[in-house]
C-alpha positions as CSV (number, residue, x, y, z in Angstrom):
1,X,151.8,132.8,120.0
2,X,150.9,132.2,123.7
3,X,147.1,131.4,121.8
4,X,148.3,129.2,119.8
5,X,149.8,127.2,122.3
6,X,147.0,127.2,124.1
7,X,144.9,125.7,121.0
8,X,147.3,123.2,119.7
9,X,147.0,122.0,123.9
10,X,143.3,121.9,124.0
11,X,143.4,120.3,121.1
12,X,145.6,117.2,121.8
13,X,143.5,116.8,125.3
14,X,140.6,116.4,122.8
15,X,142.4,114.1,120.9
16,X,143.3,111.7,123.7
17,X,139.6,111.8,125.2
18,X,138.1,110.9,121.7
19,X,141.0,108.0,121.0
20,X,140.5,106.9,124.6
21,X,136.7,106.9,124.0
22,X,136.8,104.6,120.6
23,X,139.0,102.3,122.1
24,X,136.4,101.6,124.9
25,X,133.4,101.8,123.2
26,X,134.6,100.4,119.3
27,X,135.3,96.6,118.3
28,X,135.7,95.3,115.2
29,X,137.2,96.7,112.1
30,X,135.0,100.4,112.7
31,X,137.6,100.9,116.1
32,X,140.5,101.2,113.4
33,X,138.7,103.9,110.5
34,X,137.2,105.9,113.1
35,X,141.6,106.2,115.2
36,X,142.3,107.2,111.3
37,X,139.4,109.9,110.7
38,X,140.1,111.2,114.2
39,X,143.9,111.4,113.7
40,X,143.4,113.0,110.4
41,X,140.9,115.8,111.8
42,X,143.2,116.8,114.3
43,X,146.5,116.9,112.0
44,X,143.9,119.5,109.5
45,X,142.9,120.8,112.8
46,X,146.6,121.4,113.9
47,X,147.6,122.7,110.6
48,X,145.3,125.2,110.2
49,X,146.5,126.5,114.3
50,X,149.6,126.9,112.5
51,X,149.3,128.2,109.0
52,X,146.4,131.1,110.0
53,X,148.7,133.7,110.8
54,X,150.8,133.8,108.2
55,X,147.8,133.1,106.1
56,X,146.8,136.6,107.7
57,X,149.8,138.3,107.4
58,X,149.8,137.5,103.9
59,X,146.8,138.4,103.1
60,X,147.2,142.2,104.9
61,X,150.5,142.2,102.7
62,X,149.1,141.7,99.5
63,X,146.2,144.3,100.2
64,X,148.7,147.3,100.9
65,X,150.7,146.2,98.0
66,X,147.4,146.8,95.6
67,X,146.4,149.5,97.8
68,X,149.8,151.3,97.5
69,X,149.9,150.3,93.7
70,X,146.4,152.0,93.1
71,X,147.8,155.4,94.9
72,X,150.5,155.2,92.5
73,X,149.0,154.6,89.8
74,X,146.3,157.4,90.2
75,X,149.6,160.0,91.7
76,X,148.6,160.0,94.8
77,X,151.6,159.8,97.3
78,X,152.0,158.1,100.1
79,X,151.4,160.4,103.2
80,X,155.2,160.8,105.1
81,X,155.4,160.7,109.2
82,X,155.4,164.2,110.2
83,X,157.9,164.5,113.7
84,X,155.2,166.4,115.9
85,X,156.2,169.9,117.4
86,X,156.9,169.8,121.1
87,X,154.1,172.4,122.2
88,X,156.4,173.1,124.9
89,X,160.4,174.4,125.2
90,X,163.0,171.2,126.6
91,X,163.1,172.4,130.4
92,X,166.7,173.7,131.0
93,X,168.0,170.7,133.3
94,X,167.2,168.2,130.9
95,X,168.7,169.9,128.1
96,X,172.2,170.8,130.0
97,X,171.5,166.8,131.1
98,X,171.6,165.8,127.3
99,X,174.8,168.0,126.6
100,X,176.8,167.2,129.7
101,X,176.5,163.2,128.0
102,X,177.5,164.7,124.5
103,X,180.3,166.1,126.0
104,X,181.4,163.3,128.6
105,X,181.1,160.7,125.5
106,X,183.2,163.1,123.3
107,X,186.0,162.4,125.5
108,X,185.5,159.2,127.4
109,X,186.6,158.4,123.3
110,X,190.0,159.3,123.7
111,X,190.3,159.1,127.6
112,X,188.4,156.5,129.1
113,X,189.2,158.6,132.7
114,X,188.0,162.2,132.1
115,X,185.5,164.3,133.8
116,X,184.8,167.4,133.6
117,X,182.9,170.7,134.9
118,X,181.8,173.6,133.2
119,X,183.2,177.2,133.7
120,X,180.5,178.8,132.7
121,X,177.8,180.5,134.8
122,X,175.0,179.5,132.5
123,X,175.9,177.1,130.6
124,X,172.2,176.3,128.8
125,X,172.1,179.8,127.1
126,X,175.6,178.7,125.4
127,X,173.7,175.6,124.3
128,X,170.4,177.3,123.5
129,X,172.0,180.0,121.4
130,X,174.4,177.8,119.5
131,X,177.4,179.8,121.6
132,X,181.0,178.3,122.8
133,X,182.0,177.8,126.5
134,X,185.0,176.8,128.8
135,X,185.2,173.5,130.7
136,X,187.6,172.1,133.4
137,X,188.9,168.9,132.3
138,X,190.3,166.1,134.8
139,X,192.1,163.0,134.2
140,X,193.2,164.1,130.6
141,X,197.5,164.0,130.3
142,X,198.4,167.3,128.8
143,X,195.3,169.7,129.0
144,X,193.5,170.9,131.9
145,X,190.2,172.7,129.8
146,X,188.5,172.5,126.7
147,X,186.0,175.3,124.6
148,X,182.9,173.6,123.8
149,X,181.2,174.7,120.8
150,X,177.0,174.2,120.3
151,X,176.5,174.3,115.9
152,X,172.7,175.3,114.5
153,X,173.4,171.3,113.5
154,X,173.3,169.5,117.1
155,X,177.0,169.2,116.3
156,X,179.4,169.9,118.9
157,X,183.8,171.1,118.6
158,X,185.7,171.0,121.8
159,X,189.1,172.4,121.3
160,X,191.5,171.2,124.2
161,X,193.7,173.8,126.0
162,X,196.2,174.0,128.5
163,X,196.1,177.1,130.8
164,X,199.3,177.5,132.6
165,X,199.9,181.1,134.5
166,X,202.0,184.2,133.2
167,X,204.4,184.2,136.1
168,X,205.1,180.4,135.5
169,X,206.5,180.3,131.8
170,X,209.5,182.7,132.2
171,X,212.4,181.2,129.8
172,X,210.4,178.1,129.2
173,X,207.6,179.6,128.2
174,X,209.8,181.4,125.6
175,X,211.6,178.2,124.1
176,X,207.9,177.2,123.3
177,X,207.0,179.9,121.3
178,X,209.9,178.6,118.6
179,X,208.3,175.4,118.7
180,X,206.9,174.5,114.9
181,X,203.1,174.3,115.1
182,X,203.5,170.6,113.9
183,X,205.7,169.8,116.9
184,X,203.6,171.1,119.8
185,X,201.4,168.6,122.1
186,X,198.3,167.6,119.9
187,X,195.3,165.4,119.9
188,X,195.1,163.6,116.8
189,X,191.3,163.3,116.8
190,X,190.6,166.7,117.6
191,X,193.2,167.7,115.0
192,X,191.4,165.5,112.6
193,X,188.1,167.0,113.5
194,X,189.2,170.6,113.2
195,X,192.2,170.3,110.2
196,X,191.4,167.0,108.4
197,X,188.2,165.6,108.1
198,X,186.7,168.5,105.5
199,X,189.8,168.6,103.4
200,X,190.4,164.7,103.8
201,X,186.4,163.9,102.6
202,X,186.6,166.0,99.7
203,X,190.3,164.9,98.0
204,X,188.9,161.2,98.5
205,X,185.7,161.8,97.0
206,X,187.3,163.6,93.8
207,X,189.9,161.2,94.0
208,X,187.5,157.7,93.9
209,X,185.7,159.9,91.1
210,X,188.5,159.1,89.2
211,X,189.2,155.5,90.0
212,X,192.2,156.4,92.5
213,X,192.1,154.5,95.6
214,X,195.0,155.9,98.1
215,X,196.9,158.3,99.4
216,X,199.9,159.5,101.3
217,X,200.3,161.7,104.1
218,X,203.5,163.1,104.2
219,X,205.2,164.4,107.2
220,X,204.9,168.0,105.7
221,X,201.3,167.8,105.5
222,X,200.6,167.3,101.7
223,X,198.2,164.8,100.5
224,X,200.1,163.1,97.6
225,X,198.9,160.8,94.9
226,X,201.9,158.2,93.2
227,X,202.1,159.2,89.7
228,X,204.7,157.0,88.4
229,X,207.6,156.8,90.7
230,X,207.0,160.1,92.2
231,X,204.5,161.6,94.5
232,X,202.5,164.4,93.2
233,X,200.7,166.8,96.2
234,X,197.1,167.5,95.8
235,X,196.4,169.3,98.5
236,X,198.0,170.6,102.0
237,X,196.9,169.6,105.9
238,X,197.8,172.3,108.3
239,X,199.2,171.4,111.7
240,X,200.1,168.5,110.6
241,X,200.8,165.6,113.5
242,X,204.7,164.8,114.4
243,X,205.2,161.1,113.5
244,X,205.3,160.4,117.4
245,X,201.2,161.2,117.2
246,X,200.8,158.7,113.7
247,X,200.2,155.6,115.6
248,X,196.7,157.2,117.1
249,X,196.2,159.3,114.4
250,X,196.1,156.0,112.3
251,X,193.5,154.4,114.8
252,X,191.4,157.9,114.3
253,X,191.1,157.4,110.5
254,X,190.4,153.3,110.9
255,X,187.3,154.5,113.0
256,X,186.5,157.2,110.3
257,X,186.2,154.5,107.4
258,X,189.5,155.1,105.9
259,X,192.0,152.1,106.1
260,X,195.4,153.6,107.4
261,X,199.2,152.1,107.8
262,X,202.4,153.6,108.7
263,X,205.2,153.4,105.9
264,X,208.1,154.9,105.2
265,X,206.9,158.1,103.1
266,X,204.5,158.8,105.6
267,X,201.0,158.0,106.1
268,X,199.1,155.5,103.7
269,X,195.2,155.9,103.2
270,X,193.1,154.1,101.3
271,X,189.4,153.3,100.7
């Protein structure tokens, strides 16, 4: 482009020396076809500045098309781009660098405040050998650490806990264990990663399959189509969230793809 410029500059300094030159030198009706012949060599001239490239890339274009027609039509395929092997192992810092990120990104999605630091003693084996590991967690209302879990698929779970000491629960800690599963403190998104998403995916898939479009969450956890005036269950969601949670539990399944609203029978999804 810069070359181009360049050209098309040269080009009109030419152009003003050579008018400049037939209006000294020309009289007579010559001066007037020679301004016309020079004003018509350098619009060609300018033109052809312009058009050449994409006269190039065109013509490049049209020679893979043929090329990649004649491989086809003698079965040849095209060769694929093969992701080179490393010839040596990610050094451990870097590695525990890439994770740490994972991690801090995992919850800087829910709480824009959190930090953390790990428990662990060596932390890179955990993520080398696909292994789960404690964290301390700061700045998150509720819980104090998470487990972090490495998958064989570069996936990560962190299940959120809160660690409070024996000699501190006394009756309390009693009174809690007759709490209903549904009613304890929860984090909608890491319920919906751990409880909801696989069961969630699959009834929608089935259920678009066969030209159904939503579905209701009830407060018990079933999955419910309308049939009629009635709704029929379809499947069942453990643990599921006390209404207090539905507000962010609705802002988890917007971000998954899944249009979500509050009503009165519960939960509405649809896709």
């Amino acid at each position: 482009m810069n070359n181009d410029k360049g050209l098309l500059s040269g080009s009109i300094t030419i152009l003003i020396g050579a008018v400049i030159a037939i209006m000294a030198l020309v009289r007579g009706p010559w001066q007037a076809w020679l301004l016309i012949g020079v004003f018509t060599l350098w619009g060609l001239w300018v033109v052809l500045i312009l058009l050449l490239p994409y006269m190039e890339q065109a013509r490049r274009r049209r020679k893979r098309q043929q090329r990649e027609r004649q491989l086809h039509a003698e079965g040849v395929s095209q060769p694929t781009f093969q992701i080179p092997e490393l010839e040596e192992p990610i050094p451990d810092e870097l590695l525990l660098r890439y994770a740490n990120h994972r991690i801090l990104g995992y919850l800087h999605s829910l709480y824009a405040d959190a930090y953390f630091e790990w428990c662990e003693k060596s932390p890179v084996e955990l993520i080398r050998s696909s292994g789960t590991g404690r964290i301390r967690i700061h700045g998150v209302p509720d819980f104090d650490h998470a487990d972090i879990t490495f998958h064989k698929d570069a996936t990560i779970q962190c299940d959120m806990l809160k660690i409070v000491p024996l000699s501190k629960l006394g009756a309390a800690g009693e009174e809690s264990i007759d709490i209903p599963p549904n009613k304890r403190p929860i984090d909608p998104n890491m319920w919906y990663e751990n409880h909801g998403r696989e069961v969630l995916e699959t009834l929608v898939a089935d259920l678009n399959s066969h030209g159904l479009n939503k579905l209701t969450m009830k407060e018990n956890g079933n999955l419910c189509i309308q049939q009629g005036e009635e709704l029929v269950p379809q499947e069942h969601l453990s643990n599921f969230p006390a209404k207090v949670y539905w507000p962010r539990l609705v802002e988890v399944l917007d971000r998954n793809g899944l249009a979500a609203e509050t009503t009165a029978q519960g939960i509405q999804v649809s896709w």
